[in-house]
C-alpha positions in Angstrom: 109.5 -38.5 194.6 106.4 -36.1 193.7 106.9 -32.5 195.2 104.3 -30.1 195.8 106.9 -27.2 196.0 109.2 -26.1 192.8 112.3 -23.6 193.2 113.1 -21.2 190.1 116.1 -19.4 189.7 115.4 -15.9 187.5 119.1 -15.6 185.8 118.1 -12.0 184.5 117.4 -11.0 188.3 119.3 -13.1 190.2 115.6 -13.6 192.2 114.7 -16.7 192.9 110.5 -17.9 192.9 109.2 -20.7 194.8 105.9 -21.6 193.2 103.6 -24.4 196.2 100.5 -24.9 193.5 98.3 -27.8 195.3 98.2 -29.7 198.6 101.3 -29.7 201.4 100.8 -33.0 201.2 101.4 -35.3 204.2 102.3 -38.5 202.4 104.9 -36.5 200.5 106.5 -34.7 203.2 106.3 -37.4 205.9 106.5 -41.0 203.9 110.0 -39.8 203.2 112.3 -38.6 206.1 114.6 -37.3 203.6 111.7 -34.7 202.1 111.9 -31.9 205.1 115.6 -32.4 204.4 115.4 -31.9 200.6 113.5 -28.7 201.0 115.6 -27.2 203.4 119.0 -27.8 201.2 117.2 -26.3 198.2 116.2 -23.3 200.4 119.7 -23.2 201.5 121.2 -22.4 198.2 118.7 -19.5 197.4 120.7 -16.3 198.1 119.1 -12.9 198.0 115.5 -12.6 197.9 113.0 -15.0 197.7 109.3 -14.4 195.8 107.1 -17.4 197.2 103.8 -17.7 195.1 101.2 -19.7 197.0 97.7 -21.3 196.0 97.1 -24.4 197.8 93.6 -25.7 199.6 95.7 -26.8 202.6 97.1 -30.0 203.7 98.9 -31.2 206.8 100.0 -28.4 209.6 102.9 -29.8 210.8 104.8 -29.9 207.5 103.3 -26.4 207.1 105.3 -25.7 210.2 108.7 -26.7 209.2 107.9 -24.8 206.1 106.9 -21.4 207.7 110.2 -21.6 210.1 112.3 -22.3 206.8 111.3 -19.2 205.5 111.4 -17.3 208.5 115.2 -18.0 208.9 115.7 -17.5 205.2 118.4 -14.4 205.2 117.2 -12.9 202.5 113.5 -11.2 201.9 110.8 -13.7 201.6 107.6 -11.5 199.7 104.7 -14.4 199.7 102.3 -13.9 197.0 98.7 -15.4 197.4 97.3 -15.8 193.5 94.6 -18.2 194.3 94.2 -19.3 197.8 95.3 -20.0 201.0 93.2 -22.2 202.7 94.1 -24.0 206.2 97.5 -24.7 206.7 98.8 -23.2 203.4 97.3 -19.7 205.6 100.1 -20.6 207.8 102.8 -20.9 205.2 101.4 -17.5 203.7 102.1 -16.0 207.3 106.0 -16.4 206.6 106.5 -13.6 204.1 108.5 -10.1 205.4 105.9 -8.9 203.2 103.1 -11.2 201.8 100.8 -10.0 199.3 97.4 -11.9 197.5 95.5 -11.0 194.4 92.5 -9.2 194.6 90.8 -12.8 192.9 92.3 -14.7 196.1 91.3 -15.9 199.3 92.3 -17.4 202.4 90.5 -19.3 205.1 91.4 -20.2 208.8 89.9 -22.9 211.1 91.0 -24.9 213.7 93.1 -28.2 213.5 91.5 -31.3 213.1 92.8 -35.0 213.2 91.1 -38.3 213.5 91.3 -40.7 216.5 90.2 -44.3 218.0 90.5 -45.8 221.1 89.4 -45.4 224.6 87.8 -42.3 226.7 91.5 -41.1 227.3 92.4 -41.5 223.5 89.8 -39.4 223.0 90.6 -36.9 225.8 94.3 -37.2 224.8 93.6 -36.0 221.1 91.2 -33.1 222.2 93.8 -32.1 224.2 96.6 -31.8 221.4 94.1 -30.3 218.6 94.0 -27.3 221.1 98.0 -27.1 221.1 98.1 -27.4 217.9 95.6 -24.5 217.7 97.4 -22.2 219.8 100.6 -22.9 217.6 99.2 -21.6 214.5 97.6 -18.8 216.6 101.2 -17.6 217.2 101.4 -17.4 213.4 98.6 -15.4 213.0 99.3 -12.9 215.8 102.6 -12.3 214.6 101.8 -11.3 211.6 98.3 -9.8 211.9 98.3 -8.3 215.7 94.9 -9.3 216.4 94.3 -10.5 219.7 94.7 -14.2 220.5 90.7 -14.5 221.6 89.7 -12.7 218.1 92.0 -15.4 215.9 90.5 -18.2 218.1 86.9 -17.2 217.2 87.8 -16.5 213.5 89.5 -20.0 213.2 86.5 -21.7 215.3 84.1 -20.0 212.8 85.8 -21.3 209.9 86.6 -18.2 208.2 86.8 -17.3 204.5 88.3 -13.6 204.0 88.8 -12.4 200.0 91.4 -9.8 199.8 90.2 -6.9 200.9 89.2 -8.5 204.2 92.4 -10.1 204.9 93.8 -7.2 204.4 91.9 -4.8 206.2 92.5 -8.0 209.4 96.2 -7.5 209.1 96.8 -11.0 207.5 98.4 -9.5 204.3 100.1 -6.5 203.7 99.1 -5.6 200.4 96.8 -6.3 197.2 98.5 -7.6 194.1 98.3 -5.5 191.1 96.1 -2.3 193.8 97.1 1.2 193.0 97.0 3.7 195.5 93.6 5.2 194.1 91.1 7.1 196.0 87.1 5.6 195.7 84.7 6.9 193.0 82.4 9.7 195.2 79.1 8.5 194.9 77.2 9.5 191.7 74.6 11.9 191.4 71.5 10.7 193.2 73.2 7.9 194.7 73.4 8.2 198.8 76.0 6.8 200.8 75.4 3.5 202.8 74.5 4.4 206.4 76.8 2.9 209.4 74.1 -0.2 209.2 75.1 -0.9 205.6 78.7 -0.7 206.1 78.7 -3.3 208.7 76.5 -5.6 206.7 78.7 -5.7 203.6 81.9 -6.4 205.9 80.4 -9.7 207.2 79.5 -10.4 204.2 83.0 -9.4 202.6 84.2 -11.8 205.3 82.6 -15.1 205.8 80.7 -17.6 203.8 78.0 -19.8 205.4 79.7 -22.9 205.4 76.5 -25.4 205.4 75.5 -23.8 202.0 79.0 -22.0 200.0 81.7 -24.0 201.4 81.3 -27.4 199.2 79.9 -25.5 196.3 83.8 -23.4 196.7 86.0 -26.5 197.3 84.5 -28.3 194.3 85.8 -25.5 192.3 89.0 -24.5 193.6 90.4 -28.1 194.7 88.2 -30.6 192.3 91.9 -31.9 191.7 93.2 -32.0 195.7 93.6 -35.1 197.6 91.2 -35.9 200.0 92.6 -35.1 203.4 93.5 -38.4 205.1 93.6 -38.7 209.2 97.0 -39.0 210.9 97.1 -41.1 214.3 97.3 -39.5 217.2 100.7 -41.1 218.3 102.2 -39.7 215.0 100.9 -36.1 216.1 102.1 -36.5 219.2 105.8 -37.2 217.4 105.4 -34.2 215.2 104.4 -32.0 218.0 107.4 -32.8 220.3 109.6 -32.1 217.1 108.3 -28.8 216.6 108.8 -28.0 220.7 112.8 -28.1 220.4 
């Protein structure tokens, strides 16, 4: 069985590392109902604290789910560190740390669920329907841990947002940048003015989102070239996963 998760037990520190490099892949997770199982007994013999280091593109939300509750309940502290990116659902897996932290290199994107459906008018209506629960779930992530307002996170995830780190930062999704000291900015030199209000706010859009028609297959290509193609889960699956994730 092919994991997309490895555990690493530091004997000098007694710290254990939990290294997810690539998709949260669905077939991995759910073609085997022993997987979510086997996960959750490795968790379970991590004691003490527990340094997750994250780059993935994404991959299937509800396995991201179980994943983000796992480290929730962990007893010990779970510090997530972000050293490429974490795109999609692996955003929701970074959203688990006590503290989580990304590389001033990294990035993260949010956007809302998606799935693919057939059928009738009310399969149709039925899958719109559960997209937008889904939505709200991962919303709960986000708030949590950022304390934006629900309407903000729904516009940021409907925009399809890229944020590097000082963005997701400055947004509340992290807590910290990898490898930052606490230094105070250059003053300007001599002859060189400061930007005016106008300026400011033009560099923090463009610090925060991409145009997606023209950057965001140009990125992907470069960061995933090696990820799985995302593959469509029926709706009557996501129905079974959401119910799970309910109780």
């Amino acid at each position: 069985m092919k994991k997309f998760w490895n555990f690493i037990k530091n004997e000098d520190t007694s710290e254990t590392e939990l290294l997810f490099n690539g998709p949260i892949s669905e077939d991995t997770w759910w073609g085997d109902e022993v997987t979510p199982a086997l996960f959750r007994d490795e968790l379970s013999k991590v004691s003490g604290n527990l340094t997750v280091w994250l780059n993935s593109p994404g991959g299937d939300v509800f396995a991201a789910s179980q994943i983000y509750s796992m480290l929730k309940n962990h007893k010990g502290k779970v510090t997530v560190k972000i050293d490429g990116i974490a795109a999609s659902a692996a955003s929701v897996v970074a959203m688990a740390g006590d503290e989580t932290l990304i590389a001033p290199t990294a990035m993260m994107m949010i956007h809302d669920p998606s799935t693919s459906a057939m059928g009738n008018k009310a399969d149709m209506e039925k899958a719109i329907e559960l997209l937008e629960e889904v939505k709200e779930s991962i919303i709960n992530a986000y708030e949590t841990k950022s304390h934006l307002s629900r309407n903000k996170i729904a516009k940021l995830m409907s925009d399809e947002t890229w944020l590097n780190a000082k963005k997701a930062h400055e947004m509340g999704f992290v807590d910290g940048i990898l490898f930052a000291e606490n230094k105070k900015p250059f003053p300007p030199e001599e002859g060189e003015e400061e930007p005016d209000e106008d300026e400011k706010k033009e560099d923090t859009l463009t610090a925060m989102t991409y145009s997606k028609s023209k950057n965001l297959s140009a990125f992907l290509s470069k960061v995933s070239a090696s990820a799985e193609p995302v593959k469509g889960t029926p709706i009557d699956q996501l129905e079974k996963r959401l119910a799970l994730l309910k109780y």
